[in-house]
N, C-alpha and C positions, 0 to 999 in steps of 0.2 A: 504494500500500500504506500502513495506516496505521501509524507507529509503535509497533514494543512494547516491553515491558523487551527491553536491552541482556544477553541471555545465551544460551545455547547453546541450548537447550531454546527459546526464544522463536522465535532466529533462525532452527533446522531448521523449525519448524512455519511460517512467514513463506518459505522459500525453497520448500516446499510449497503456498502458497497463490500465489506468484508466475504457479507452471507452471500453476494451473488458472485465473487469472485472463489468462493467455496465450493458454493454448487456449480459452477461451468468446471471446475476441476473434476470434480464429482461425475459429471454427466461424461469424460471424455471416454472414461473403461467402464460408465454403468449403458452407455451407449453403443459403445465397440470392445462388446466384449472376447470376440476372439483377436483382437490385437491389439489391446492395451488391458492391465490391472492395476490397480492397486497393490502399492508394494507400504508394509507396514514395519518390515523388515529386511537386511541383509538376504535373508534367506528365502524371502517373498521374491527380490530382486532375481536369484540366481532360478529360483521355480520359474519364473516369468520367462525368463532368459531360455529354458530348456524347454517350455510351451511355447516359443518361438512370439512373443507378445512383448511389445513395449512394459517398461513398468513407470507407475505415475507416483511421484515420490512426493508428498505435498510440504511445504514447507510455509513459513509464515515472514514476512520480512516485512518489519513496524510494527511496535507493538502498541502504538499510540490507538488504534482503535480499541484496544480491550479498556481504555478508561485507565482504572485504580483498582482491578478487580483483577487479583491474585489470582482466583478461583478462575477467572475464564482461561488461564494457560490448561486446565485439566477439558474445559470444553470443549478446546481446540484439538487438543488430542485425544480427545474420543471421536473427529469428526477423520481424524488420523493423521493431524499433524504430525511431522518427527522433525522437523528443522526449524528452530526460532533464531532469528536475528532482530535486536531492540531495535533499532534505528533506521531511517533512509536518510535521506540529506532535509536534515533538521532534526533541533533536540526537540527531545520529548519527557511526557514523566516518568520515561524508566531511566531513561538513560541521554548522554552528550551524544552526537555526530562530529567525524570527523567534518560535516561538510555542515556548520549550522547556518541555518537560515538565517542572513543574519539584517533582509529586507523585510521579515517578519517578526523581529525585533528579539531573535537569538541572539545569545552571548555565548562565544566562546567558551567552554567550560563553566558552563553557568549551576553546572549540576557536581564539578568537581570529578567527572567521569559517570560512576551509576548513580542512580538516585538511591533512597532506602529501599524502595518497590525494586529498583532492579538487583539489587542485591538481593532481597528476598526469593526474588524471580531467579539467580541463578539456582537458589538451592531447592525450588521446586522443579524445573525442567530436570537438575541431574533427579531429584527423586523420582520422576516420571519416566527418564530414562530418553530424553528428549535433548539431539546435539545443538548445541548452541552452537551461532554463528558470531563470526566477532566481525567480520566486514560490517564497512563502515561506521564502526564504532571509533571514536574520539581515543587517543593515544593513553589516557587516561583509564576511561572505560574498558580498553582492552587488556590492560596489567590488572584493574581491578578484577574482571571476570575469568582472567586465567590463573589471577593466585588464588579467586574464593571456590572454582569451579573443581570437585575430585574426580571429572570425566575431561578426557580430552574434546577438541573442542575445534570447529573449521574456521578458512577464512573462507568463503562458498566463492568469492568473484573480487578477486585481489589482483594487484600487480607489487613491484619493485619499484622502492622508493628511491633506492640506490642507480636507479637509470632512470627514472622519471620520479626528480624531486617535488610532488605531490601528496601534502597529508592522509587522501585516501588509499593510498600508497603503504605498503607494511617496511620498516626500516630494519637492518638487519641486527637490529637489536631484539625487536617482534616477532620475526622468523626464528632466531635462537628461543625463544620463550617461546613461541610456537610449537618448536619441535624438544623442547626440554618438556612439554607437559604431553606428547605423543599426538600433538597434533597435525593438521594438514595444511596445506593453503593451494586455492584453485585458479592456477595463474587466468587471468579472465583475459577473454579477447574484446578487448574495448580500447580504441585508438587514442583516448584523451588521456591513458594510465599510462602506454605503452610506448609512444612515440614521441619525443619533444618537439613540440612545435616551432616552428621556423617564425625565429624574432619579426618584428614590425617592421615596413616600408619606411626609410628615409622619411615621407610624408607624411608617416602613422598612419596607414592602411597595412588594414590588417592582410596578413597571405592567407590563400584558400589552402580550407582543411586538409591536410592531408593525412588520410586512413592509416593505419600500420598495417606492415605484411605479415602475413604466417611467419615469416623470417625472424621478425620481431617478437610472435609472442613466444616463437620458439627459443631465441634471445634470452626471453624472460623462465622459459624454463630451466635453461641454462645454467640461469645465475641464481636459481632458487635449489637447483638439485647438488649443485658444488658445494651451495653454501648450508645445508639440512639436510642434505641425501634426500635420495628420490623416493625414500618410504613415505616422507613427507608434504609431495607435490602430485597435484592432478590439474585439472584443465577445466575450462568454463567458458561457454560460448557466450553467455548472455546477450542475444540474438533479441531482445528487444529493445526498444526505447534507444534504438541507435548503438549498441551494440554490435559485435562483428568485425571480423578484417579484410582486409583484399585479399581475393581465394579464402573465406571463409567467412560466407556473408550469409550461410542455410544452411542446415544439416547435410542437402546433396555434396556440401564441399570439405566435406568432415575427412573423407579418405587423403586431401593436401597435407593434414596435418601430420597426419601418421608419414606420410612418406616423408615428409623435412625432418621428423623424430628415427626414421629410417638411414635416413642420407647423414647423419648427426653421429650414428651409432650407437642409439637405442636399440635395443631387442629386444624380441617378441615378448619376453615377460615384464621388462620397464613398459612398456609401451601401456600392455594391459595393466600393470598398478598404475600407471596416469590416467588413464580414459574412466577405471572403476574401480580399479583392487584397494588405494590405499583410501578411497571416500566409502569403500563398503565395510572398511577394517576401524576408521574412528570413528563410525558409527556405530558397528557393535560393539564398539569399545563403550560409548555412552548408553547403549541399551543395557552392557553388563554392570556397569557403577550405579544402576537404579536401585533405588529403596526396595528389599524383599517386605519391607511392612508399610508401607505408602501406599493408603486404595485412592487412586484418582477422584475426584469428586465431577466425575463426568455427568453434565446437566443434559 
């Protein structure tokens, strides 16, 4: 969900757009059932995968529409949520964005990283057994939920700050505390992380956009598997909202990536922990740190 103003009238109309962004998720494998499921787990995925069907993995990103209400994280994953990320670009009351709003009258660290709700919040999702995402979360929020969090934990659609000096960006200080508590980061292909843009005109006109290539986010693999080994790197097309690179602008272009991780000297088993092994390995890792006496209060 994207962030909106912070008030009543925003947040009824956003706790509205929740439920239908639920149900169209809902509808894609209760609709096509012989090529798509419901995956609830690791091991839903690999059934899926052997019934030859996509798997539809739901995941929640902003948690500014559940309000102030703890209890709705257990709602959401009765609906079968299993991936929570606090944030999009704006803070909110769980938690800082690296990207706050700040024409909406965000402050920078205004919450000092998590709020007390999102603190609380991380120790209900690990009880739920539900992986938390730490992309776009504020530099702050993300040491706060990886020292309070006792499950490993992802970056779902990150790049390198270290080649593109941007705070949505993970610095390799975040990467080591990423991979010291077992977790991943999913180098995302999105050209404003990956690519440094080319300075202003003499004139101050700005130059036109230029995309990043697969080259590039393979680049960005590069420099994340040297730097945490590659048990700790996978991939992320984030193909909406402008998302995507040159030769990888759809899923048809997906087989470019593998051959540059080919041409690279990837092999067949790196390849498969980037595409799915090591984002199927920290998430049964946070299914297995769940509470054995925690009953969801699923409404």
């Amino acid at each position: 969900m994207p962030q909106g103003p912070r008030d009543a009238a925003s947040l009824t109309h956003a706790q509205s757009e929740i439920v239908a962004r639920d149900a169209a998720i809902h509808a894609i494998y209760e609709r096509n059932p012989t090529i798509a499921a419901r995956a609830l787990s690791p091991a839903d995925v690999r059934h899926n995968a052997a019934t030859h069907r996509f798997s539809v993995v739901e995941s929640l990103l902003n948690t500014w529409p559940l309000g102030d209400d703890l209890d709705a994280l257990d709602h959401w994953y009765g609906r079968g949520v299993r991936i929570v990320g606090f944030v999009h670009a704006g803070n909110n009351q769980w938690a800082d964005s690296s990207r706050p709003a700040l024409k909406r009258g965000d402050r920078p660290d205004e919450n000092g990283g998590l709020t007390p709700l999102g603190k609380k919040a991380v120790a209900r999702l690990n009880d739920l057994g539900v992986l938390i995402d730490v992309s776009q979360l504020s530099d702050a929020a993300f040491d706060q939920v990886l020292a309070l969090s006792r499950a490993p934990v992802i970056a779902s659609h990150s790049d390198i700050r270290a080649i593109v000096p941007n705070g949505r960006n993970l610095s390799d200080a975040q990467l080591d505390a990423l991979k010291a508590k077992g977790g991943v980061i999913a180098i995302n292909a999105f050209s404003h992380y990956l690519h440094n843009a080319a300075p202003a005109a003499a004139d101050g006109a700005a130059p036109p956009e230029q995309r990043a290539t697969v080259a590039e986010l393979v680049d960005a693999i590069d420099y994340a598997v040297r730097r945490i080994g590659i048990a700790h790197v996978a991939i992320s097309s984030d193909f909406n909202h402008g998302g995507g690179v040159v030769c990888w602008s759809h899923v048809g272009e997906t087989g470019g990536v593998t051959a540059e991780l080919r041409k690279r000297g990837y092999t067949p088993p790196q390849i498969a922990a980037l595409w799915s092994g090591n984002v199927l390995r920290v998430w049964q890792a946070a299914i297995d740190a769940r509470s054995r006496t925690y009953r969801p209060k699923v409404s």
